[in-house]
N, C-alpha and C positions, 0 to 999 in steps of 0.2 A: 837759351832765351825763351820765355814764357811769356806773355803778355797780356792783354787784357782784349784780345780776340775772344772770338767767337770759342776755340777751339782751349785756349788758356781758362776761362772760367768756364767753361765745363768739366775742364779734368780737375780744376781745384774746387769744384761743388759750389760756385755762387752766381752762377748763370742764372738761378728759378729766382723773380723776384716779390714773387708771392710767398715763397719758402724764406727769405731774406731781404726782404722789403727793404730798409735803411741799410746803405754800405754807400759812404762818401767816396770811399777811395774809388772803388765800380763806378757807381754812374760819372764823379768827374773825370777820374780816367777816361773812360767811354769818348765823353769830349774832344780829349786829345788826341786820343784814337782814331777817331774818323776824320778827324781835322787833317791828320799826319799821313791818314791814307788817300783823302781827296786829293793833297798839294802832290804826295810821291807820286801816285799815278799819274795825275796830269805828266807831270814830268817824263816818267818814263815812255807814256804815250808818245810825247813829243822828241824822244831820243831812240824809242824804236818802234818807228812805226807800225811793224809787225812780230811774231813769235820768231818768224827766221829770222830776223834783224838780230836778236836777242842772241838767236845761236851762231850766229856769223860774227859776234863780238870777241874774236881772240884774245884781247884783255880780259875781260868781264870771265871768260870761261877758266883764264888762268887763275885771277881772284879768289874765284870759286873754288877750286882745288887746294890752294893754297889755306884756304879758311878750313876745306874739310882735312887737312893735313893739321892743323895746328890746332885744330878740337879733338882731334883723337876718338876718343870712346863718346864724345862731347857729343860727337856732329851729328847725332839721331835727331837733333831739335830742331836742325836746318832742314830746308826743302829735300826730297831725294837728289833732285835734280832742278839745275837754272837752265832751261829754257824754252820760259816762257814769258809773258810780260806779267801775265799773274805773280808764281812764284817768283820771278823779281821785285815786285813791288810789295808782295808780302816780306820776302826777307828786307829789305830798306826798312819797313815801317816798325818789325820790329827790332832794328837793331835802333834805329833814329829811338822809338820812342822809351828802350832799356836804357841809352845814353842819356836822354834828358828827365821825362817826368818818371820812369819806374825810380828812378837815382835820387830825384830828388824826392820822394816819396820816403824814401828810404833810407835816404843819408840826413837830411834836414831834419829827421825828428828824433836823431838819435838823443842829442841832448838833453829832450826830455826825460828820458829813461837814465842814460848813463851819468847826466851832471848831479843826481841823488846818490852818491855810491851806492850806500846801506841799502837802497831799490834793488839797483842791478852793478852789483859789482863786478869788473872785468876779470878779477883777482882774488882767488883766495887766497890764502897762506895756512890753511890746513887743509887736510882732507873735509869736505863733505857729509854729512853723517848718512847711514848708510840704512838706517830705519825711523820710523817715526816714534817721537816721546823721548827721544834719547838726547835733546839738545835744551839749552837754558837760555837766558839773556847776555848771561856771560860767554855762553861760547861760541854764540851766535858772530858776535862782536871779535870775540879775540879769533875766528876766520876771517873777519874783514880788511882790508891795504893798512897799512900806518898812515900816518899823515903824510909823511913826504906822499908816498904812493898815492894816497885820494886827488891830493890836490897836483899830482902827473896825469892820473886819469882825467880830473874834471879838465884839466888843459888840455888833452890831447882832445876830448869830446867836442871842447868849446871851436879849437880851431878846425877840427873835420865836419863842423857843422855851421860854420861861417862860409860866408862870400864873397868873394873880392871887390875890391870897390872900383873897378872898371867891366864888373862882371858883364856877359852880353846872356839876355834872358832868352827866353825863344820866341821867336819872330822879330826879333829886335836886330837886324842884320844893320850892323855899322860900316861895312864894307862889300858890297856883292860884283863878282865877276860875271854877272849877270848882264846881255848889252841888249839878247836881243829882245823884243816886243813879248812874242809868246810865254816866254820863262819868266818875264819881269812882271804882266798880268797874270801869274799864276800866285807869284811872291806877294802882289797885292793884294788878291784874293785869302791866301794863308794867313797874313796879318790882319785883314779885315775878320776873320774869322776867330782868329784868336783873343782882337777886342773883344768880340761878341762872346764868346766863353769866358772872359772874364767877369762881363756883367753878369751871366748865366750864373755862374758858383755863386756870386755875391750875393745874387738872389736866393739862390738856395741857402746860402748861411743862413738869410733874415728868418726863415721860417724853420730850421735846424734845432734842436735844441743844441744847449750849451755844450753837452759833451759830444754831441756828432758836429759841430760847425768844420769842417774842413777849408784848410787854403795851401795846402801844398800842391795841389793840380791847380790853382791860379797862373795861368800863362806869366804875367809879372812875379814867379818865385819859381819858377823852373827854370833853370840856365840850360844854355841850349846846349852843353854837353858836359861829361864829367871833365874836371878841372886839375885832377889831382892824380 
């Protein structure tokens, strides 16, 4: 998991934004970034009150085990170690925010690319060519799906990049096992905050040009997890 931390766009070079001024996906991310770690931490704040809480959590340490067992060679991208309320609430924020907006970042815009086959075709049915100048209009084409195949592809693109029509987006909690005071003003606080990031992109769209207007980091088009 990589995210849009401090420590993620550095390694992938778009942290300077003098160097890369305009990047939609950066600053709305950002958004939900900080949004996701103000709510987690309250949270964990209020479920350990301290670092040794944190290490006296015999679940939570098994968890942790359990995650670095099942990433294998993976789990260099996790904390070394949980416990503390830092690295707890770092690891929450970004697995919460890889399930919701890195996902829908990422999966919602496939259709733009994939429903053109001839753009990005998932399939070829030749080899490749192997140097430049060596290819024509014709053979460009006779690598590309048959028809059955295009119109499988553009199906399978169109339904992995649809939403359900009872979808729950993020912050939109239709259900919460939430009773007491502190956690349920915390939930308030997140959704208060994520109206506000809404308005915030919108406005940034108005002055965006046309080909940077971003709305996939829109709180109302993130679902609050993947689905599928």
């Amino acid at each position: 998991m990589r995210g849009v931390g401090a420590v993620g766009r550095q390694a992938r070079g778009v942290a300077d934004t003098a160097a890369l001024p305009e990047y939609p996906y950066r600053d709305d991310a950002l958004l939900l970034w900080d949004a996701l770690d103000a709510y987690i931490g309250e949270n964990v704040s209020l479920a350990y009150p301290t670092d040794e809480s944190v290490q006296q959590d015999s679940e939570l340490a098994s968890f942790f085990r359990d995650l670095l067992h099942g990433l294998g060679e993976k789990a260099g991208v996790l904390p070394a170690s949980l416990d503390t309320r830092e690295a707890l609430c770092k690891l929450l924020v970004e697995f919460c925010f890889t399930v919701s907006a890195q996902h829908a970042a990422v999966n919602f815009t496939q259709y733009e690319f994939y429903g053109y086959v001839p753009y990005r075709p998932a399939v070829l049915t030749q080899s490749p060519p192997t140097s430049k100048g060596t290819t024509s209009e014709e053979s460009y084409v006779a690598m590309l799906p048959n028809r059955d195949q295009t119109q499988t592809l553009v199906g399978i693109g169109k339904v992995l990049t649809s939403t359900a029509s009872d979808e729950q987006y993020l912050g939109q909690i239709k259900q919460t096992w939430l009773y007491e005071a502190a956690p349920l003003k915390a939930l308030e606080k997140f959704e208060g905050r994520l109206k506000e990031i809404e308005k915030e992109i919108d406005a940034r769209n108005q002055v965006r040009s046309q080909e940077m207007k971003y709305i996939h980091m829109k709180p109302s088009r993130v679902p609050s997890s993947i689905a599928i």
